[in-house]
C-alpha positions in Angstrom: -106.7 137.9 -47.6 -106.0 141.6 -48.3 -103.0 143.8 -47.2 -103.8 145.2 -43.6 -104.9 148.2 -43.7 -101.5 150.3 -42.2 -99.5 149.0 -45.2 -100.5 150.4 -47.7 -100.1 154.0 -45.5 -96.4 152.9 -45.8 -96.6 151.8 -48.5 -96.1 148.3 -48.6 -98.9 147.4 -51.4 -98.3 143.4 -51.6 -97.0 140.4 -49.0 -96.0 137.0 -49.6 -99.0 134.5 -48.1 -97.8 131.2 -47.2 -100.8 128.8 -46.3 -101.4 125.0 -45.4 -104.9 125.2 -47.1 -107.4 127.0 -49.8 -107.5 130.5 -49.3 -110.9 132.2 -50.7 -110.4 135.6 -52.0 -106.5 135.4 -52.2 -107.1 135.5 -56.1 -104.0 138.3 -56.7 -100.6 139.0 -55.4 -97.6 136.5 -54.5 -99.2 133.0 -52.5 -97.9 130.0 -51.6 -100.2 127.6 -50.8 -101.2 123.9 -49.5 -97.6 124.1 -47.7 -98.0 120.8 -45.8 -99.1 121.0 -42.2 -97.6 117.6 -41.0 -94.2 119.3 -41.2 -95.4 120.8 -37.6 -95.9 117.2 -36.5 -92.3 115.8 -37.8 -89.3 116.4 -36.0 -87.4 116.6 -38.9 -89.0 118.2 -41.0 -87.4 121.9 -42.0 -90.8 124.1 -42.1 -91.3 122.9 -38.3 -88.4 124.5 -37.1 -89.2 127.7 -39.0 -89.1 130.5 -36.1 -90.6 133.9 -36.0 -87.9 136.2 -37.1 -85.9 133.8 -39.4 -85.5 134.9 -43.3 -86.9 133.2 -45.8 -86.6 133.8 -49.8 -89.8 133.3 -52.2 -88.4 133.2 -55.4 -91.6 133.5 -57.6 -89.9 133.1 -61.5 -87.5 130.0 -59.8 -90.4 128.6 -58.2 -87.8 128.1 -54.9 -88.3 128.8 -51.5 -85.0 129.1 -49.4 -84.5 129.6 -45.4 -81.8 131.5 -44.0 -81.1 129.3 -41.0 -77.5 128.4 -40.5 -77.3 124.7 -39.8 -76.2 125.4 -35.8 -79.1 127.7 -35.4 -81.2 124.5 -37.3 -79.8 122.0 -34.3 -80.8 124.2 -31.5 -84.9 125.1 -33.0 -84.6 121.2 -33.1 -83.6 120.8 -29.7 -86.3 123.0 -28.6 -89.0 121.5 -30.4 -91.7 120.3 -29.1 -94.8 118.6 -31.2 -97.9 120.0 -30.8 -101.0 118.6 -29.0 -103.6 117.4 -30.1 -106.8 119.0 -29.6 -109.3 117.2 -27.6 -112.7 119.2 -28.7 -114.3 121.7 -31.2 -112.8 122.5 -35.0 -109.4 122.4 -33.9 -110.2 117.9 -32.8 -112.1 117.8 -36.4 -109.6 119.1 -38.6 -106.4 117.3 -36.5 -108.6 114.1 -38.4 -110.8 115.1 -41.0 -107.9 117.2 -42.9 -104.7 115.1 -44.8 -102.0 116.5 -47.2 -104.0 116.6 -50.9 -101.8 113.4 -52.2 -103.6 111.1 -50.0 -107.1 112.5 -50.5 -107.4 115.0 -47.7 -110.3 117.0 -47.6 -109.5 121.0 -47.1 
């Protein structure tokens, strides 16, 4: 996954990828990957209540990742929460049940 094209004209040259699955082609630069997709499905699981906007840390050498979320702000993406449906057709259907977290022998 490369850089879009209007950052490096600001010159922003790398950003952080954080992905639930392989990524082909995302060979260089800072990636997080296989980030667990059932935090979306639990209610209290911290990366569901991640919001656009809210700061995150990526410590690469620490290997630490560390949101910036003040414990009220925590309660009230919790309270707004709402777990997604589940898809009835197409890919979206397939991977809801084809695709698991790697530790339990999930395909990706």
């Amino acid at each position: 996954m490369p850089v879009p094209a209007k950052l490096p004209r600001k010159g922003i040259i790398d950003i952080v990828r954080i992905s639930d699955a392989r990524m082909s082609g995302a060979a260089y630069g800072t990636v997080v990957l296989h980030v667990s997709t059932e935090a979306a499905l639990r209610r209290a699981a911290l990366w569901a209540l991640v919001c656009c906007g809210d700061m995150i840390t990526l410590d690469v050498l620490a290997r630490s990742i560390h949101l910036h979320v003040d414990d009220a702000t925590l309660r009230e993406h919790r309270a707004e929460w709402t777990p997604p449906a589940r898809p009835e057709r197409g890919w979206p259907s397939c991977m809801w049940t084809m695709c698991f977290k790697h530790n339990r022998g999930g395909r990706s």
